[in-house]
C-alpha positions as CSV (number, residue, x, y, z in Angstrom):
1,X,79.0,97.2,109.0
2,X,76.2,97.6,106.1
3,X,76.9,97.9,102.9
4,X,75.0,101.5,102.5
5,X,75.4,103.6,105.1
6,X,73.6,107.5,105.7
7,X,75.7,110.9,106.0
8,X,77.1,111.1,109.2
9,X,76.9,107.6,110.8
10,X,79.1,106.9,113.7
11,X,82.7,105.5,113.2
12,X,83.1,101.7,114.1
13,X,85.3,99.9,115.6
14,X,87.4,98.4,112.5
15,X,88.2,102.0,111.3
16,X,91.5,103.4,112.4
17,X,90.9,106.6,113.6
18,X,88.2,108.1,116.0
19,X,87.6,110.8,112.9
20,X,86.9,108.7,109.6
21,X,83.7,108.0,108.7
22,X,81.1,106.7,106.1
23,X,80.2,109.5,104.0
24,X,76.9,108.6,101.7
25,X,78.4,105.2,100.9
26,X,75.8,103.9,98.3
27,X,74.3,105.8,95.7
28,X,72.0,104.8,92.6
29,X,71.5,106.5,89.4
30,X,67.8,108.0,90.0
31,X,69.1,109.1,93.3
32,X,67.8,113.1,94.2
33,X,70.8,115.3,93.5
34,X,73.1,113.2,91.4
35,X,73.9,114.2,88.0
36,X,74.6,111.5,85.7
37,X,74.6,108.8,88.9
38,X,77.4,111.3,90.3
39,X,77.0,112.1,94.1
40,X,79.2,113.4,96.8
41,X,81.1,112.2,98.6
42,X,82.1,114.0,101.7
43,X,85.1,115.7,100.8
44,X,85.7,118.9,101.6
45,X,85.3,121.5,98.6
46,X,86.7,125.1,97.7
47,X,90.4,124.0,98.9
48,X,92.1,124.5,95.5
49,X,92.3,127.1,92.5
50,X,93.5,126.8,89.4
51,X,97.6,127.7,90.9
52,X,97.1,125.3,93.9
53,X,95.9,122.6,91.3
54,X,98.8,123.4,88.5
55,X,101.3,123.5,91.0
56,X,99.8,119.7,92.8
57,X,100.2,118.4,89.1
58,X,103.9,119.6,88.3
59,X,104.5,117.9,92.0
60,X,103.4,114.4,91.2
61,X,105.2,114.7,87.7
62,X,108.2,114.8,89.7
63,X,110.4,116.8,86.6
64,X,113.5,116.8,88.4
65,X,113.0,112.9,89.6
66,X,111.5,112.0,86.3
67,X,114.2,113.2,83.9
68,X,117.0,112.0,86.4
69,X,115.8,108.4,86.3
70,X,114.5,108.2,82.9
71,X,117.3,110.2,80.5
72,X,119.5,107.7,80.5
73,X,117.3,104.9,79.4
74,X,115.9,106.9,76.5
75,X,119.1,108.3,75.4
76,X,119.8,104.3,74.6
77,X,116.7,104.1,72.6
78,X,116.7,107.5,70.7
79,X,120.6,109.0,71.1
80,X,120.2,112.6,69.7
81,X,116.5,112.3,68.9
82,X,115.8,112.8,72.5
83,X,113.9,116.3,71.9
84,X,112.1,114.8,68.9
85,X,111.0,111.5,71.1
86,X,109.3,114.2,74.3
87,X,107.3,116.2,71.6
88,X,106.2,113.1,70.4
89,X,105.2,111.5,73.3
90,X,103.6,114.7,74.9
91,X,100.9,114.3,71.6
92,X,98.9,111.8,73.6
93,X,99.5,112.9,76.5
94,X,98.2,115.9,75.4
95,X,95.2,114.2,73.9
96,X,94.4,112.6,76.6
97,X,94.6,115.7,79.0
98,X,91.3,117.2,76.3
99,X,89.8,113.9,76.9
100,X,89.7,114.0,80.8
101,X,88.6,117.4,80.5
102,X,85.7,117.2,78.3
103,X,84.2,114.2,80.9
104,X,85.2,116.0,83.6
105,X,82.9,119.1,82.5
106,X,80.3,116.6,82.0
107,X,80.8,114.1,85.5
108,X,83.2,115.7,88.0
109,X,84.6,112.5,90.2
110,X,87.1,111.7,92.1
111,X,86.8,108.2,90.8
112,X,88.1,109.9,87.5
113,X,89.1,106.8,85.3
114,X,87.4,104.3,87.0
115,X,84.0,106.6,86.6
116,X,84.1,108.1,83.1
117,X,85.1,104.3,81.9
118,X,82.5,102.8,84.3
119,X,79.5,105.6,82.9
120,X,81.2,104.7,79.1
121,X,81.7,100.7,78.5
122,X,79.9,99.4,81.9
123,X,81.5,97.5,85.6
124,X,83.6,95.5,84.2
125,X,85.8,97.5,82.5
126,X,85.2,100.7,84.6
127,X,86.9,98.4,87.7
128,X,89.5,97.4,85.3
129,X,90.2,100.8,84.5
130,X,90.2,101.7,88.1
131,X,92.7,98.8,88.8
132,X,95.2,99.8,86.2
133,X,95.0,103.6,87.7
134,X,95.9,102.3,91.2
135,X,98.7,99.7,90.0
136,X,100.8,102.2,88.3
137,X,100.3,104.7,91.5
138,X,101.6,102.0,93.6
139,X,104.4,101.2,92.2
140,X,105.2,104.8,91.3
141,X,104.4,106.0,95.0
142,X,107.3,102.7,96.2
143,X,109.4,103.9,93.2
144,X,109.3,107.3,94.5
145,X,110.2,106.5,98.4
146,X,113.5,104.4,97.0
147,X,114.4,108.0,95.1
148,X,113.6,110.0,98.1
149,X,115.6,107.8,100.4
150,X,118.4,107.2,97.8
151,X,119.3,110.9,97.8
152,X,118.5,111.4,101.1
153,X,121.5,109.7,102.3
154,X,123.4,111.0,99.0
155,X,122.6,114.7,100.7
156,X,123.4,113.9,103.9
157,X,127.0,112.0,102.5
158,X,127.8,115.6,100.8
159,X,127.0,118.0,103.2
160,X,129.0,116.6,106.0
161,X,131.2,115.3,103.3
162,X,131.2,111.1,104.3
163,X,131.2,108.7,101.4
164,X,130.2,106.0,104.1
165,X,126.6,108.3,105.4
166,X,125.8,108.1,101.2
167,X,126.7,104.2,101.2
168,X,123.7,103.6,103.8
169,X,121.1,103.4,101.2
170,X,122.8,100.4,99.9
171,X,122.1,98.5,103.3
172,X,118.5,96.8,102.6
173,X,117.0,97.2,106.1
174,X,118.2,100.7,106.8
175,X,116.8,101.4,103.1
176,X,113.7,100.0,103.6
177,X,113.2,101.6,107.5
178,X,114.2,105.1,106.4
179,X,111.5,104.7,103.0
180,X,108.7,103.0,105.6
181,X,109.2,106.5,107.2
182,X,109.4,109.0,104.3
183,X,105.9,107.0,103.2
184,X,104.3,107.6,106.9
185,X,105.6,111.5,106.6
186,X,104.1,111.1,103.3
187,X,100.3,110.0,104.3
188,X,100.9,111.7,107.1
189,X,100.2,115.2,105.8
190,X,97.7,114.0,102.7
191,X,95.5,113.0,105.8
192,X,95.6,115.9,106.7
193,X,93.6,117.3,103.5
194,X,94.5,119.1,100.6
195,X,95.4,122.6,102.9
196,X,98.1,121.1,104.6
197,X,99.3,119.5,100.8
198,X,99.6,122.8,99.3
199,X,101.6,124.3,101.6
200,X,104.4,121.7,101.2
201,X,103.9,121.8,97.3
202,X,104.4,125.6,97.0
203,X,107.9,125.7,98.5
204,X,109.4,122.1,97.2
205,X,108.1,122.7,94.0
206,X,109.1,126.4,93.8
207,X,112.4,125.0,94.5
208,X,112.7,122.3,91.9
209,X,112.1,124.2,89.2
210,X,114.9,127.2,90.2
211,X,117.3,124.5,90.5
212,X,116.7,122.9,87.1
213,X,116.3,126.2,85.4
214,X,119.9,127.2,87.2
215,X,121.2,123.7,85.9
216,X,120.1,124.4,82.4
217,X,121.9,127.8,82.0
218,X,124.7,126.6,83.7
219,X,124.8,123.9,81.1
220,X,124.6,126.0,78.3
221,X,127.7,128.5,79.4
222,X,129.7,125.3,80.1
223,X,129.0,124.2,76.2
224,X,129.8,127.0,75.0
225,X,132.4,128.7,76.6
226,X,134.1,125.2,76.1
227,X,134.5,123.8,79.6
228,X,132.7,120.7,78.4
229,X,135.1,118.5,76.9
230,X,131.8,116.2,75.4
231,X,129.6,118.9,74.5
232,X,127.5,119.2,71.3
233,X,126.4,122.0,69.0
234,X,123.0,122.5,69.5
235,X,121.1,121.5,66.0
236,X,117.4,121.1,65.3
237,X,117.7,117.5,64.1
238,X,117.8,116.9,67.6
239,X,114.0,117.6,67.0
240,X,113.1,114.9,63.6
241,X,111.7,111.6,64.8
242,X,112.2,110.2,61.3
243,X,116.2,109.9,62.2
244,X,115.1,107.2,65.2
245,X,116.6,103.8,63.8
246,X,113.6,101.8,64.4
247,X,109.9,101.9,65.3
248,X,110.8,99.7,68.1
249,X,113.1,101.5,69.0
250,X,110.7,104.9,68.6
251,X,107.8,103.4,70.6
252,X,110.1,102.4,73.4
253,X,111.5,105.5,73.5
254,X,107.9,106.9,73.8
255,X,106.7,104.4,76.5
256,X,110.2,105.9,78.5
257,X,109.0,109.4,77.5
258,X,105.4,109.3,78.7
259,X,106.2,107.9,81.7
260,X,107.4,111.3,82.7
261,X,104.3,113.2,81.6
262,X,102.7,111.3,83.9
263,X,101.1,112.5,87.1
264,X,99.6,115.3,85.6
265,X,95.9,113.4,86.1
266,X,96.4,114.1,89.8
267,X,94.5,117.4,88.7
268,X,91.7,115.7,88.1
269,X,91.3,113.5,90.5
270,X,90.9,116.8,93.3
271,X,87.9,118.0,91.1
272,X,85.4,117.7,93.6
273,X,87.7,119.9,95.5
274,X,88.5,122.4,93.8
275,X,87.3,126.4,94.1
276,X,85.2,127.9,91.4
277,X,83.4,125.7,88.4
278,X,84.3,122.7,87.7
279,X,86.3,123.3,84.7
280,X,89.2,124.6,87.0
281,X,90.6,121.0,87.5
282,X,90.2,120.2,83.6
283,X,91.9,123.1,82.6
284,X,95.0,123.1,85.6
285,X,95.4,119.1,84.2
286,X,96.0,120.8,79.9
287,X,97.9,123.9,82.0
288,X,100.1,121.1,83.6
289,X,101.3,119.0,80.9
290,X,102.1,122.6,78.7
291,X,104.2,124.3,81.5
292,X,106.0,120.8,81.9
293,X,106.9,120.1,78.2
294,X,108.3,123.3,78.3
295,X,110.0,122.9,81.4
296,X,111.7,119.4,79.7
297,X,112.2,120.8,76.5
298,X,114.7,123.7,77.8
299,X,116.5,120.9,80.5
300,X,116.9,118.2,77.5
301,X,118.1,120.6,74.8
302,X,120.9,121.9,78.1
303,X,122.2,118.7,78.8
304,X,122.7,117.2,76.0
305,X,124.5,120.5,74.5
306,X,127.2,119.7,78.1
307,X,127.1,116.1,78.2
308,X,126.4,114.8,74.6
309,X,125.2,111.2,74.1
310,X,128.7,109.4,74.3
311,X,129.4,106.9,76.4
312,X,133.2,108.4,78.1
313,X,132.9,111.2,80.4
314,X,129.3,112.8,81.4
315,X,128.3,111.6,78.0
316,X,124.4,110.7,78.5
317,X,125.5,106.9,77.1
318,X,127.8,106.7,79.8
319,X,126.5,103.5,82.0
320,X,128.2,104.6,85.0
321,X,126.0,107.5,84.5
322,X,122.2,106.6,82.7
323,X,121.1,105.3,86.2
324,X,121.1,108.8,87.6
325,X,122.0,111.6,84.8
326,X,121.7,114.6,87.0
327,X,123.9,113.2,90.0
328,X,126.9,112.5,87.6
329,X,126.7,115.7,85.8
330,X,126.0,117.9,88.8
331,X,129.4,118.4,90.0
332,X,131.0,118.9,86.6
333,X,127.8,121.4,85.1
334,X,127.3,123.2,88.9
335,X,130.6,123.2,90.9
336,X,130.3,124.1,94.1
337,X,126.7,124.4,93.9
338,X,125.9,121.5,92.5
339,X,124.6,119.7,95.9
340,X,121.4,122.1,95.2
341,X,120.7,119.3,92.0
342,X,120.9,116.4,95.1
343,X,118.7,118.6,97.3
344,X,116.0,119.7,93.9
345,X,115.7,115.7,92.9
346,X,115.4,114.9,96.6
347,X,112.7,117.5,97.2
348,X,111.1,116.5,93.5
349,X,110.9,112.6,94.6
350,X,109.9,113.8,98.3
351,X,107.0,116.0,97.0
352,X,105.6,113.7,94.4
353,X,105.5,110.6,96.9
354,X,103.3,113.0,98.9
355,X,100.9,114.7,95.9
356,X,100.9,111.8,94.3
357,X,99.3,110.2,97.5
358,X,95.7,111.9,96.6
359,X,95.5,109.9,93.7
360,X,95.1,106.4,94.1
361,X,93.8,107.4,97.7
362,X,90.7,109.4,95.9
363,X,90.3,106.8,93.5
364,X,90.1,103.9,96.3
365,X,87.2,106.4,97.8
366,X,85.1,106.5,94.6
367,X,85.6,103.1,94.0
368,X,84.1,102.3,97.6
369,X,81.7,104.6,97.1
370,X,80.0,103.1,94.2
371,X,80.3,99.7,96.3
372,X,83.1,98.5,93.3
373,X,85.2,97.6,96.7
374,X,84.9,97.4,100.6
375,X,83.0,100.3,102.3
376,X,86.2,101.1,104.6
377,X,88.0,102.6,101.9
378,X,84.7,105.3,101.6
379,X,86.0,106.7,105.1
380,X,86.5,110.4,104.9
381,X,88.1,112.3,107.7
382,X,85.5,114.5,109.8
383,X,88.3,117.1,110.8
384,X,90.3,117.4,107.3
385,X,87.6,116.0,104.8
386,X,90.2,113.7,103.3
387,X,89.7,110.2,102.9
388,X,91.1,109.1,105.3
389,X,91.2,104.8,105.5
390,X,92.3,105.1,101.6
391,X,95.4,107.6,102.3
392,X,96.4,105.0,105.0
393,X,95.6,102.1,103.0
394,X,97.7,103.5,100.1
395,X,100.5,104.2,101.8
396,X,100.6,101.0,103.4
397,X,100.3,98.9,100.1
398,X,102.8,101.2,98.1
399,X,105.2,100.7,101.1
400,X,104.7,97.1,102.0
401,X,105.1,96.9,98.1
402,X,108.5,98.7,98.2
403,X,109.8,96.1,101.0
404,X,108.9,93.0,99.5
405,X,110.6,94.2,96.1
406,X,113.7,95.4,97.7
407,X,114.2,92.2,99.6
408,X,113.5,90.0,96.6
409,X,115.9,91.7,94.2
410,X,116.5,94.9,93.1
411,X,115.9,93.8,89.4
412,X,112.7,93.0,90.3
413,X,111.7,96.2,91.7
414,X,113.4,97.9,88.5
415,X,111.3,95.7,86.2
416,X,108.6,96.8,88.1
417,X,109.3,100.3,87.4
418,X,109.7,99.1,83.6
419,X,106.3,98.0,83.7
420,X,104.7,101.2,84.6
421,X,104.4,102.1,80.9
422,X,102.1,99.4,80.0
423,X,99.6,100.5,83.4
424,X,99.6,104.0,82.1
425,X,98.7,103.2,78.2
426,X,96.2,100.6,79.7
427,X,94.2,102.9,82.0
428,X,94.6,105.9,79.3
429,X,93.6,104.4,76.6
430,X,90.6,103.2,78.1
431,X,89.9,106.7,79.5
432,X,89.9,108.2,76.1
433,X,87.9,105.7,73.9
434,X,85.7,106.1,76.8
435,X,85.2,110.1,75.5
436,X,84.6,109.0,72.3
437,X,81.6,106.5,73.5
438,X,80.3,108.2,76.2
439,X,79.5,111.3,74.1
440,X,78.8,109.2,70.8
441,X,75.5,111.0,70.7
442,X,76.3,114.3,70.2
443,X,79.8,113.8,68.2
444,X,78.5,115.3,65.3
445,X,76.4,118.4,66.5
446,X,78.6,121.0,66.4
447,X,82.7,120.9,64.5
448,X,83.7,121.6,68.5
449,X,82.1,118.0,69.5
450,X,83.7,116.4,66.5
451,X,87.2,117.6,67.1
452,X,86.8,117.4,71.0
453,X,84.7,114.5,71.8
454,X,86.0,112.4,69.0
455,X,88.9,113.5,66.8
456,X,91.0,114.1,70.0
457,X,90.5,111.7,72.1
458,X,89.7,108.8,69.3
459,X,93.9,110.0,68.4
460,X,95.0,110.2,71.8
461,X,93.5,106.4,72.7
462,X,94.9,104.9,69.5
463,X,98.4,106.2,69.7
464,X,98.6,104.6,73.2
465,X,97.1,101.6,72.2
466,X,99.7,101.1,69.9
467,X,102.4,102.0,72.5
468,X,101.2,99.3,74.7
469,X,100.9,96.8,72.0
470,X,104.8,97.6,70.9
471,X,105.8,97.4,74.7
472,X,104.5,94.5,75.3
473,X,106.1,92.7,72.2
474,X,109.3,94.3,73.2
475,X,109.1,93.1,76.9
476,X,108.6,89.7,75.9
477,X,112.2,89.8,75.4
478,X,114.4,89.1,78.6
479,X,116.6,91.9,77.1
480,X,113.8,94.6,77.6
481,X,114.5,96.0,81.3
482,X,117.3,94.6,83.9
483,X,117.6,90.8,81.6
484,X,115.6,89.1,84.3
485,X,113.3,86.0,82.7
486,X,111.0,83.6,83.9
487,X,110.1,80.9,81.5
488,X,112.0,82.5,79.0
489,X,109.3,85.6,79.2
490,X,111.5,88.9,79.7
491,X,110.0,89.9,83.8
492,X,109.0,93.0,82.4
493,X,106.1,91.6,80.3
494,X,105.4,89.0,83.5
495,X,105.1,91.5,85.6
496,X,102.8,94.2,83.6
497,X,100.3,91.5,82.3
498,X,100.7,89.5,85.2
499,X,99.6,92.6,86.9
500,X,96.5,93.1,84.7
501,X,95.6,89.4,84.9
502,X,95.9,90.2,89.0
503,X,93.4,92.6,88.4
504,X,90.3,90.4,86.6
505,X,90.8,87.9,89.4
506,X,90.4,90.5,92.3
507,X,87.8,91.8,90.3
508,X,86.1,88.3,90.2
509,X,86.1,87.9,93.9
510,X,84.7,91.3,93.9
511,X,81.9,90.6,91.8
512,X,80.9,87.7,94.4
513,X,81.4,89.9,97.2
514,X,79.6,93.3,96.1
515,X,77.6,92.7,93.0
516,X,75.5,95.9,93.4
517,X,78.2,97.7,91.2
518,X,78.4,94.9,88.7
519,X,74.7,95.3,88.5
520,X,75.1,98.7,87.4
521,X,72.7,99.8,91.0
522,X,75.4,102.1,92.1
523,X,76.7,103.8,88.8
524,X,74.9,102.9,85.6
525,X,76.5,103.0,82.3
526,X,74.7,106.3,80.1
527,X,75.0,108.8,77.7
528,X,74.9,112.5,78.5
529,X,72.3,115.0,77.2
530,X,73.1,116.8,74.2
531,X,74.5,119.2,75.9
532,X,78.2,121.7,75.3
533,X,80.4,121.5,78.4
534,X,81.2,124.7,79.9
């Protein structure tokens, strides 16, 4: 197969299915009816509005799944300042969220990252950004199929009530069977387009968020009609980050805390199909991460008023329960009702693996697009206008990823996990300085550029920055994560720069291999007009 290919051409032999096909693979920056050395790519437009899109993005967050696997750990960094630590960490995340919709008004991509870094700083570090983007949605898409399969068998132990049907997740191969299926279920309906993903999203997320909202009232009569025997008096320190002990121990509470904002980018990433202008995506991604801080704010402020932050009981210090907060408090916080929290973080985790799916799938498209990797993954379904090769290829790394984690060690997949943190600052950071430089012309022609183009996400990029730095100082430790080492170097720091480090070497085989991109033929680094988005 060529490199460049026309509209239309017929599928080949090494493509999977009958219906994918090469969808204006190549593209240069002169091109007749790009904008910016933006051009189409085959998918099929008009499927989401701005609902469709807010509802996709509280999906991948996962807030049920998020909070369940992440409270614990943050509690241990931040005790009562949890509230405080969230607000915080939404700042950037908020910052960011402006930043990707400013270039998306300007360059609508599916590439998202891996574009607007590409069009800002040049190849190199466009594909880098691109890389970090699909590392952490890798391992957040395996992540999320141990979750789903986790409480799927927890579900099934309490509704027919067996301890031994729960126990099954703890067998490695029936584990790893039952998530190889959830992932095929998964890609399964993302092939099928964005149609068939909104209809799933609607009802599991519509679900998650009544059970959490039932949880948190439930919560708050148990503390205090005094049926919690370790609750706490609400009190608005809860909400001064100047009572945190440390700033090690702040910015590891705000690499815990971003991790679940994140997922909210899955809004842009559908932007080329989307209904109305293109500001819909841009505007469901700042609509997103609002609704969700909300959403967190109210489920924090309930538990820890029911469970408090001590380590006896359902205390949120507890290590019997920091693994999985919302399965040890269930019972105690619900009663009888509480198997709708197994069902709501099952559904959240089940959901998310799916939404989540269109991001790294959508950014593998661009990618192959602009010839930055093979022109398989530019396949885009004739029937369902999805890209196709990508979905499956995603699927199939995240879950051959999740295997040959789970059979080396579980602390190894949980370090991995750990690392996630340092992929998300990476690829964010980048994404924000990229505002600030690819608009560096007109920064200063009206106060909305200046606070929008470079106030905002000039803030946003360095607060992560920092973030990452502290992370990665504290990961160097073999205490930071599950204690694992190698060399001495705490497996969480191996793993996320050894990741990164991954990443320039596939990108040096790539440069030998397609160099078009690296020549800037395919998308050329520019500066817009001087021009106010819409």
């Amino acid at each position: 197969m060529t490199e460049q290919s026309t509209r239309g051409s017929a599928p080949t032999s090494s493509q999977p299915f009958t219906d994918i096909h090469l969808v204006h693979s190549a593209t240069t920056h002169d091109e007749a009816g790009s904008k910016h050395g933006i051009t189409k790519k085959g998918l099929k437009g008009g499927q989401l509005g701005l609902l469709a899109v807010v509802v996709l993005g509280i999906s991948s967050v996962a807030p049920a799944y998020s909070l369940t696997s992440s409270l614990g750990a943050t509690v241990a960094e931040v005790g009562k300042q949890l509230p405080a630590v969230f607000i915080v960490a939404f700042i950037p995340m908020i910052l960011v969220a402006l930043a990707y919709r400013e270039l998306n008004a300007d360059s609508p991509d599916s590439g998202t990252s891996f574009t607007w870094t590409t069009k800002a700083f040049g190849p190199f570090v466009g594909w880098m950004s691109g890389w970090g983007m699909l590392a952490a949605n890798i391992i957040v898409l395996s992540s999320l199929a141990g979750v789903a399969v986790s409480f799927f068998y927890v579900f099934l132990g309490e509704v027919f009530a067996n301890p031994d049907l729960a126990a099954l997740a703890d067998n490695t191969g029936i584990n790893i069977v039952t998530c190889l299926a959830f992932v095929a279920l998964a890609v399964w309906v993302s092939y099928r387009g964005l149609h068939a993903t909104k209809l799933v999203q609607y009802s599991m997320v519509g679900f998650q968020i009544l059970v959490l909202l039932i949880f948190s009232v439930s919560a708050v009569v148990n503390a205090t009609n005094g049926a919690s025997t370790t609750a706490l008096a609400f009190d608005w320190s809860w909400f001064d980050p100047t009572q945190v002990g440390s700033f090690s121990q702040f910015a590891a509470g705000i690499s815990l805390a971003i991790f679940v904002y994140w997922g909210w980018d899955v809004c842009l990433t559908v932007n080329e199909e989307t209904k109305g202008k293109k500001g819909t995506a841009g505007k469901a991604g700042t609509l997103t991460a609002l609704v969700v801080l909300g959403l967190y704010l109210v489920l924090i402020v309930a538990t820890m008023m029911v469970s408090g932050v001590g380590t006896e009981g359902i205390g949120l210090s507890n290590p019997d329960n920091q693994g999985n907060i919302f399965a040890a408090i269930a019972g105690p916080v619900m009663g009888p009702i509480a198997i709708l929290m197994s069902m709501a973080v099952l559904a959240s985790s089940a959901s998310s693996l799916q939404s989540t799916m269109a991001s790294p799938a959508r950014t593998l498209l661009s990618m192959a697009h602009y010839h930055a990797l093979p022109p398989q993954f530019a396949g885009v379904s004739k029937r369902f206008g999805s890209p196709g090769f990508a979905t499956i290829a995603a699927g199939s790394i995240a879950a051959g990823f999740y295997a040959v984690m789970t059979l080396i060690s579980v602390n190894v997949l949980n370090d991995t996990i750990q690392s996630l943190g340092l992929m998300i600052c990476f690829y964010y950071a980048l994404t924000s300085f990229a505002c600030v430089w690819y608009f560096r012309q007109s920064l200063f022609s009206s106060v909305r550029n200046f606070f929008m183009r470079l106030l905002v996400p000039a803030a946003g990029g360095l607060i992560l920055t920092i973030v990452f730095v502290q992370t990665a100082v504290s990961a160097w430790s073999p205490d930071f994560g599950s204690g694992s080492e190698l060399f001495g170097v705490g497996l969480v720091f191996v793993i996320g720069v050894g990741l990164l480090v991954l990443g320039l070497a596939v990108m040096g085989l790539t440069f030998l291999a397609r160099p078009s991109f690296f020549r800037g033929e395919t998308l050329r680094q520019d500066t817009p007009a001087l021009v106010v988005p819409e």
